[in-house]
C-alpha positions in Angstrom: 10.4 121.6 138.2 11.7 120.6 141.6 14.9 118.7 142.6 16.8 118.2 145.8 20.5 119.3 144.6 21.6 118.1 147.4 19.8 115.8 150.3 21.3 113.7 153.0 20.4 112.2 156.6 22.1 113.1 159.7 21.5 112.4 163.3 19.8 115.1 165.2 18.4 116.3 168.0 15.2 118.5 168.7 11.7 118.5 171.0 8.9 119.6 168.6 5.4 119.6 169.4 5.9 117.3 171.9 8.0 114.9 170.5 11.7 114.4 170.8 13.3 114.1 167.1 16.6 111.8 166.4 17.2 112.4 163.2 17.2 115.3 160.2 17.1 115.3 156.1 19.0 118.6 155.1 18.1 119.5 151.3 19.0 121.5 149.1 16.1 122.3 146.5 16.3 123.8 143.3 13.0 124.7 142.0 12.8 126.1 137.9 9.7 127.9 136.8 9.1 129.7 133.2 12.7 131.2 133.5 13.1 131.7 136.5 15.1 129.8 139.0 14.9 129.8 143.2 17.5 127.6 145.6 16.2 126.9 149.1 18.0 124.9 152.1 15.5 123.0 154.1 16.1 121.2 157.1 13.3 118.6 157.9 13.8 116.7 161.8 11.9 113.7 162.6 11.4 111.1 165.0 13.9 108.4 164.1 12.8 105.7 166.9 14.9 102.8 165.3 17.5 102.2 163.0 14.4 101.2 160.2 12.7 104.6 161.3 13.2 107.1 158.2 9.7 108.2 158.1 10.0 111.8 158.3 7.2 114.1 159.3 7.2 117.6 157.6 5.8 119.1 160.8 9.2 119.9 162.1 9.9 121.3 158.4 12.4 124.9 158.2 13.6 126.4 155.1 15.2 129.4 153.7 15.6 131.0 150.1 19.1 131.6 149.4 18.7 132.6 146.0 15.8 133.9 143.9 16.0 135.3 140.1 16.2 135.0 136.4 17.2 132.3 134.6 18.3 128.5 134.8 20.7 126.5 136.9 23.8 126.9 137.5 26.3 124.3 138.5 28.9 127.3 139.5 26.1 128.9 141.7 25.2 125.4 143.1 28.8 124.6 144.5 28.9 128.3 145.7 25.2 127.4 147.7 26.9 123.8 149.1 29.9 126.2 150.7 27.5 128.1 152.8 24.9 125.1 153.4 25.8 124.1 156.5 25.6 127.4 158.5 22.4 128.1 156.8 20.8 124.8 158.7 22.7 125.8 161.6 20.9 129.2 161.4 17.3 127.2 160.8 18.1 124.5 163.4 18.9 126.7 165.8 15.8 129.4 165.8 14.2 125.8 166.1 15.7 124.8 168.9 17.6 122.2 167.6 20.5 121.0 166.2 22.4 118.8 163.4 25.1 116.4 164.3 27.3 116.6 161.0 29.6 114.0 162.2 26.9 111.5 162.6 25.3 111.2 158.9 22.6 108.0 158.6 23.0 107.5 155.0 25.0 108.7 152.1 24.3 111.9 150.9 22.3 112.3 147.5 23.5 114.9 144.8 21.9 115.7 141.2 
């Protein structure tokens, strides 16, 4: 089973393949598999042309497995995850060439 913990939209800036992106989805994904339990934080930039634009193209698409092991999940481990979120899509957005503006969400963010 697969659920975004965590998922909101922020504006953004980044040239990929060609095209200039205005806007980012950061996530972060749980993933629970026959006892076992990974978290990931995935940042996911797209286009963003106009204020109806939310159609976001997974070609831009950077994660990174911040925890992998035994077991189930955990909401202690979670909140521990959401302290360090950020600088980990910093990290991604950067060795992308990009960047997150924080202080410019689009929408609310989603938790589970």
């Amino acid at each position: 089973m697969t659920l975004n913990i965590y998922e909101q939209y922020f504006s953004a800036d980044l040239l990929f393949n060609g095209v200039q992106r205005h806007a980012a989805k950061v996530m972060l994904i749980c993933t629970s598999e026959a006892g076992n339990v990974q978290y990931e934080a995935a940042v996911s930039f797209f286009p963003h042309n106009d204020e109806e634009d939310y159609a976001v193209s997974y070609d831009a698409y950077f994660n990174k497995v911040l925890y992998e092991g035994k077991g189930r999940r955990s909401k202690k481990r979670e909140q521990q995850l959401l302290a360090e979120f950020r600088d980990h899509i910093d990290h991604l957005s950067q060795e992308a060439g990009g960047e997150v503006l924080w202080d410019q969400p689009l929408r609310e963010a989603k938790r589970s």
